[in-house]
C-alpha positions in Angstrom: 11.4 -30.8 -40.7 8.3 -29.7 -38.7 7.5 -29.2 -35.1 4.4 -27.6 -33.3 2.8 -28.7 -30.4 -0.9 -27.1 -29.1 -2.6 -27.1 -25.6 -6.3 -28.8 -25.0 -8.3 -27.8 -22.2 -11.1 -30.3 -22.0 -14.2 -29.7 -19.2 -16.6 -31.8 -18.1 -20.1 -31.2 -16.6 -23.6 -32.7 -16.3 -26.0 -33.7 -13.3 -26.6 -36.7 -11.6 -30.5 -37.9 -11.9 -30.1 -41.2 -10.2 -32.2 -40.4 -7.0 -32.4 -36.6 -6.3 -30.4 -34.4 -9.4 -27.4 -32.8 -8.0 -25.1 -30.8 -10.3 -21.6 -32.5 -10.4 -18.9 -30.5 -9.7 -16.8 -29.2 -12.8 -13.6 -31.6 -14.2 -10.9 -29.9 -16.5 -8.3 -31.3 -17.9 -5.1 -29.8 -19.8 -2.8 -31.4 -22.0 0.4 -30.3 -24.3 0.4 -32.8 -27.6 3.4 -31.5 -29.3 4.0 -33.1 -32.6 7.1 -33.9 -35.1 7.7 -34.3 -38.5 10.9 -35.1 -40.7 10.9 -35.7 -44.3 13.8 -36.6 -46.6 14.2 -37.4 -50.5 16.6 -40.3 -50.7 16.4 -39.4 -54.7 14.1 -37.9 -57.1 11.6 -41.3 -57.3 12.0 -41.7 -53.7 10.2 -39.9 -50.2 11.0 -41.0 -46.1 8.6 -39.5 -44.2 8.8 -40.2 -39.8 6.4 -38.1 -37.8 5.9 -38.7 -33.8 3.3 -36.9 -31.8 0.7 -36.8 -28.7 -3.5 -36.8 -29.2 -5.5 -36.3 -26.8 -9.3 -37.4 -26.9 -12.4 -36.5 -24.4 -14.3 -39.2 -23.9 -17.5 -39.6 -26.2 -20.7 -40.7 -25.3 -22.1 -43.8 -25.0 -24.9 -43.5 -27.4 -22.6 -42.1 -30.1 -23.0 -45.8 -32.2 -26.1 -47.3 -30.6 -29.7 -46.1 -30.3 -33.4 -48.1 -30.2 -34.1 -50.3 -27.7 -30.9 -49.5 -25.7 -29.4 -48.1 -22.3 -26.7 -45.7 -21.5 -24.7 -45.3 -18.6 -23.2 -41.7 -18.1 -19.3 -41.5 -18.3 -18.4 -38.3 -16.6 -16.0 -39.9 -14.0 -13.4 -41.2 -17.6 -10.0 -39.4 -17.8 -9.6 -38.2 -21.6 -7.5 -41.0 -23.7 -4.2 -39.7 -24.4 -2.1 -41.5 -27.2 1.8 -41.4 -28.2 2.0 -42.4 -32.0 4.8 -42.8 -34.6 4.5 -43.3 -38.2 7.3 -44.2 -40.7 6.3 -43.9 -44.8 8.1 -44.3 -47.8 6.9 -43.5 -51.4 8.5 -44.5 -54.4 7.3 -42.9 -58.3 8.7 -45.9 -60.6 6.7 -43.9 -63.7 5.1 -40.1 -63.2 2.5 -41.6 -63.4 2.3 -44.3 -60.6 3.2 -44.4 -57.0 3.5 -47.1 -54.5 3.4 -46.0 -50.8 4.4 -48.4 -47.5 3.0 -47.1 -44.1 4.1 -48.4 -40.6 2.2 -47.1 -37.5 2.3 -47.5 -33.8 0.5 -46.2 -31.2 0.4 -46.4 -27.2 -2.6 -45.1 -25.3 -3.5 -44.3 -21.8 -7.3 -44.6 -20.7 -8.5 -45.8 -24.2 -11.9 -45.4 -24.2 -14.2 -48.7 -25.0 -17.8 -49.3 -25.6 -19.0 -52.7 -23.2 -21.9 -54.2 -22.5 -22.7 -52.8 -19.0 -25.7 -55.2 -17.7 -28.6 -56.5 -19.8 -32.1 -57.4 -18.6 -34.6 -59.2 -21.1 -32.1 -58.9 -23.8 -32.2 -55.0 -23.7 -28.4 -53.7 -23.2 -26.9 -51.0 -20.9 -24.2 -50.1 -22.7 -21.3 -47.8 -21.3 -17.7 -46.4 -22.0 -15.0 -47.5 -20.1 -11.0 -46.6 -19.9 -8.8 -49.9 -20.6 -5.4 -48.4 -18.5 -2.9 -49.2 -21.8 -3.4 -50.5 -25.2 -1.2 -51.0 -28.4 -2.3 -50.2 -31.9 0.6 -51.5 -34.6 0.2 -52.1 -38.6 1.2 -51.8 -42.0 -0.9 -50.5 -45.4 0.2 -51.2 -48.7 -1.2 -48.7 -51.5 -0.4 -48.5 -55.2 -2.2 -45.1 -57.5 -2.1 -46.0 -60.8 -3.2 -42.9 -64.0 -3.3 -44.0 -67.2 -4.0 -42.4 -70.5 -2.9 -39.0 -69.5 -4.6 -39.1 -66.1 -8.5 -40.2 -67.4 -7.9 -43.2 -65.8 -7.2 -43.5 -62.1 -6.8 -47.3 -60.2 -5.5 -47.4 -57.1 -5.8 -50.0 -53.8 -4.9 -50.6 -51.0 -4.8 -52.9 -47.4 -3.7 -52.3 -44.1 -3.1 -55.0 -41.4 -3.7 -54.0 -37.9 -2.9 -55.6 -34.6 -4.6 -54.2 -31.8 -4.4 -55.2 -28.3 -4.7 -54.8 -24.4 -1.5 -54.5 -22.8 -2.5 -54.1 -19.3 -6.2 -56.7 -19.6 -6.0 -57.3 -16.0 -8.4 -55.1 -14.2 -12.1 -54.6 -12.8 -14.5 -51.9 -12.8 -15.2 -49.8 -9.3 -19.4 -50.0 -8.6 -18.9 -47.1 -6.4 -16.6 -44.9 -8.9 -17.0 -46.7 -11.8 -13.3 -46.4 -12.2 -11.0 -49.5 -14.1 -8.9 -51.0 -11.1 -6.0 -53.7 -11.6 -6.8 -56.5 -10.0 -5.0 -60.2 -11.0 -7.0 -62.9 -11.8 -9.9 -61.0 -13.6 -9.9 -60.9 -17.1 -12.0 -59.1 -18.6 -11.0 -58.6 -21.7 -9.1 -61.7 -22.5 -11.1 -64.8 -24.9 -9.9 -67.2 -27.1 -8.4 -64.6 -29.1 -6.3 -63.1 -26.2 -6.5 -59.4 -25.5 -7.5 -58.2 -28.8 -9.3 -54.8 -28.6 -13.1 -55.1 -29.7 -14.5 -53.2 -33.3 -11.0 -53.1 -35.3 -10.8 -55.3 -38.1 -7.8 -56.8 -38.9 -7.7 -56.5 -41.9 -8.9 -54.1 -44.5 -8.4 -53.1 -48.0 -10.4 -50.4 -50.8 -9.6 -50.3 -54.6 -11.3 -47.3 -56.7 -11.5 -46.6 -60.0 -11.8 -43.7 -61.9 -12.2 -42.3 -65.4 -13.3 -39.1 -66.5 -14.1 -38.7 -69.9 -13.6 -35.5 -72.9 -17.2 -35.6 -73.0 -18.4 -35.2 -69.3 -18.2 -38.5 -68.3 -17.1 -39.8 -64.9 -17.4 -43.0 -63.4 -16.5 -44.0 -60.1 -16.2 -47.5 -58.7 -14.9 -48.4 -55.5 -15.1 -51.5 -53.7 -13.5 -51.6 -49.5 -13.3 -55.0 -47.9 -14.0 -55.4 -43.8 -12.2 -58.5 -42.1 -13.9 -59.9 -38.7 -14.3 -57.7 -36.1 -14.9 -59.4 -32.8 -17.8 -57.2 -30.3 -19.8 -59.0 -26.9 -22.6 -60.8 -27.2 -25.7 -60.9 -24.5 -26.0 -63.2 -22.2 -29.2 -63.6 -20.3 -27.6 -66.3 -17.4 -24.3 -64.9 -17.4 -23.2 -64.6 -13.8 -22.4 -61.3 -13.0 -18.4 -62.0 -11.9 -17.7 -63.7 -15.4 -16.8 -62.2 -18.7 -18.9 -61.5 -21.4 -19.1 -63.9 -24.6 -17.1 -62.6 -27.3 -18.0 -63.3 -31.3 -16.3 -62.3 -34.7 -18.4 -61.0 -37.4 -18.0 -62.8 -40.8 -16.0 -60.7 -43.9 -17.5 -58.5 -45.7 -17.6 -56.6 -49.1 -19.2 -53.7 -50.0 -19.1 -51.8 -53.8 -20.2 -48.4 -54.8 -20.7 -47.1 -58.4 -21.8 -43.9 -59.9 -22.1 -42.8 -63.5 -22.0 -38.8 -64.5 -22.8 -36.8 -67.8 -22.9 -33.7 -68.6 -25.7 -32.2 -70.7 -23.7 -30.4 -72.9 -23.2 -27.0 -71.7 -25.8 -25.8 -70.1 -24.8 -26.5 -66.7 -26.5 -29.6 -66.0 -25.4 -33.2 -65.8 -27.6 -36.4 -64.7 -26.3 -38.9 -62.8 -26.9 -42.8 -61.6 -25.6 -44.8 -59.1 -26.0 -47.7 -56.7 -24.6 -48.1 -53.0 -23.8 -51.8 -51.6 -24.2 -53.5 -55.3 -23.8 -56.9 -53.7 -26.7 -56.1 -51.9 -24.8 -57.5 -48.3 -25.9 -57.1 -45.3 -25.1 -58.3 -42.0 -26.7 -61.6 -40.9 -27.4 -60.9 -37.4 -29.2 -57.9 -37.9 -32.1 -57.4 -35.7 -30.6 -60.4 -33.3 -31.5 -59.5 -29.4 -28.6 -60.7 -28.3 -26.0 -58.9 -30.5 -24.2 -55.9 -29.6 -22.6 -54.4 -32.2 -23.7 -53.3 -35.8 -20.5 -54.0 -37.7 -21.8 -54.3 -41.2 -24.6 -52.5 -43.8 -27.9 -52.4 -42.1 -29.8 -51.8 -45.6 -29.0 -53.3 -48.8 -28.8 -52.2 -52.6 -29.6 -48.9 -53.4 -30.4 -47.2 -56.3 -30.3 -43.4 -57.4 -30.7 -41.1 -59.9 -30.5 -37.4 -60.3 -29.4 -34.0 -61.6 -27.6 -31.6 -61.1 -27.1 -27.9 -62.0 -22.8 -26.2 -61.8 -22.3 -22.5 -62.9 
C-alpha cells in the first residue's frame, strides 16, 4: 500500500488591454491532492491494483490547440479544474511470456475546463475556455502483450471505451464576469447526443509490433484507431441565445512503420520509415466553418536516415 498527498499553489496574473491596460490583481489558489494506492497478488499469475486520488489542473490557454486565422478570449477569471479519480486493474500472466491487463476508471471533476466557440464573424472564430461546474469521465481498456521467440517478437493491443459526460449541462455564461451560471432551460451543451463532453473519442484502440533481430534489425509497426469525436461547428446566422451546431468527425486510422540496421559495428545504423501509411487525412480540413482539427493534417511521409551510438 501507498499513500502521499502534495500541495499546489497555482497564481494567476496578466493585464487587461481591452480599452485602457490595467494590471489585474493577483489570483492564487492552493489545493491538497493526496493520493492512494493498494496492490494485492491474489496468486503468482495474478495482480489487483485500486488507486484513488485528487489532480488539480490550472487552466490552459485558449490558443494551446488552435492558431491561423483565429481569436482568443483571455481566461484569467477560471477556477483551476480539480478532479477525484479511482482506478481498479487486474493483470493476469497465463504464460511468462504474455499478459492480459483489464482497466476500470472513473473520474469526477469540478470546473472542467472546455474549449467553445466564443462568437464568430465572417467565419473567423473567437474561441475561449470555459469551466463546465461537474462532469463524469468512466471506461474500460482491454490490453493483451504478447513476446514470442524469446522476446524478439513483441505484439500487443489494445482498446478502451470511454463515456464522457456533463452532469450538471444546465448553465449560461456571465458577459460581465464571464463566469458559468446555472440557469434551467438553457442548454448549452446538450444535442442529439445528450451531454456528451466535446474532443473524446469513444472509442479507441493501438496494436504495435515489434521484432528486433541478432543482426541489428528492428522493426516497429504500430497502427492506433480514433472513433468520432463530436466538436462545434460555425454558424454565420446563428442567433446569439441558441446553441451551437454540434458534428462527429468520421473514424479514423492511422499506421506508423520504421525499419533499423545496424552497420556492423562501427556505430552506425540506417534507418527508414513512413508516418500515416494510409496516407488519411481529415476531410474537412481547411473548411471555414469547422472548429476542431481532430485528425492528420498532412498525409504519408517518408524518411530516411542515419545514425551514429557509442
Amino acid at each position: 500500500m501507498t499513500v502521499f498527498g502534495r500541495t499546489k499553489a497555482l497564481r494567476g496574473w496578466g493585464a487587461n488591454q481591452t480599452h485602457l491596460e490595467e494590471v489585474d490583481p493577483d489570483l492564487t489558489y492552493r489545493h491538497v491532492s493526496p493520493r492512494g494506492e493498494l496492490r494485492f497478488r491474489p496468486g503468482p499469475r495474478w495482480s489487483l491494483t485500486g488507486s484513488l486520488g485528487r489532480g488539480v489542473l490550472p487552466p490552459r490557454p485558449s490558443f494551446a490547440e488552435r492558431c491561423c486565422s483565429a481569436r482568443y478570449q483571455r481566461n484569467r477569471q477560471l477556477r483551476p479544474e480539480r478532479a477525484w479519480s479511482s482506478q481498479l486493474q487486474a493483470e493476469w500472466r497465463p504464460t511468462p511470456s504474455s499478459q492480459l491487463t483489464l482497466t476500470g476508471f472513473w473520474t469526477e471533476a469540478s470546473d472542467y475546463h472546455e474549449k467553445i466557440v466564443y462568437q464568430a464573424t465572417a467565419h473567423v472564430p473567437l474561441y475561449a475556455v470555459r469551466a463546465l461546474p461537474e462532469v463524469r469521465l468512466r471506461g474500460v481498456e482491454l490490453g493483451h502483450d504478447l513476446r514470442l521467440a524469446k522476446g524478439r517478437v513483441e505484439i500487443g493491443w489494445a482498446t478502451v471505451l470511454v463515456d464522457a459526460e456533463v452532469t450538471d449541462p444546465y448553465f449560461h455564461v456571465d458577459e460581465l464576469t464571464l463566469e458559468p451560471v446555472l440557469a434551467d432551460g438553457e442548454k448549452i451543451y446538450l444535442d442529439e447526443h445528450g451531454a456528451e463532453l466535446r474532443y473524446i473519442p469513444g472509442l479507441s484502440g493501438r496494436a504495435t509490433f515489434k521484432y528486433s533481430g541478432r543482426r541489428g534489425t528492428t522493426v516497429d509497426v504500430e497502427a492506433r484507431y480514433t472513433g468520432p469525436v463530436s466538436h462545434f461547428r460555425i454558424e454565420q446566422l446563428r442567433l446569439a441565445d441558441t446553441p451551437w451546431s454540434i458534428e462527429r468527425s468520421e473514424a479514423y486510422w492511422r499506421v506508423d512503420a520504421r525499419v533499423e540496421r545496424e552497420l556492423g559495428e562501427s556505430g552506425w545504423s540506417g534507418y527508414v520509415g513512413v508516418d500515416n501509411l494510409t496516407d488519411y487525412v481529415m476531410p474537412d480540413l481547411g473548411d471555414v466553418e469547422t472548429t476542431h482539427e481532430w485528425g492528420p493534417r498532412t498525409g504519408r511521409f517518408v524518411y530516411l536516415g542515419a545514425r551514429y551510438r557509442r
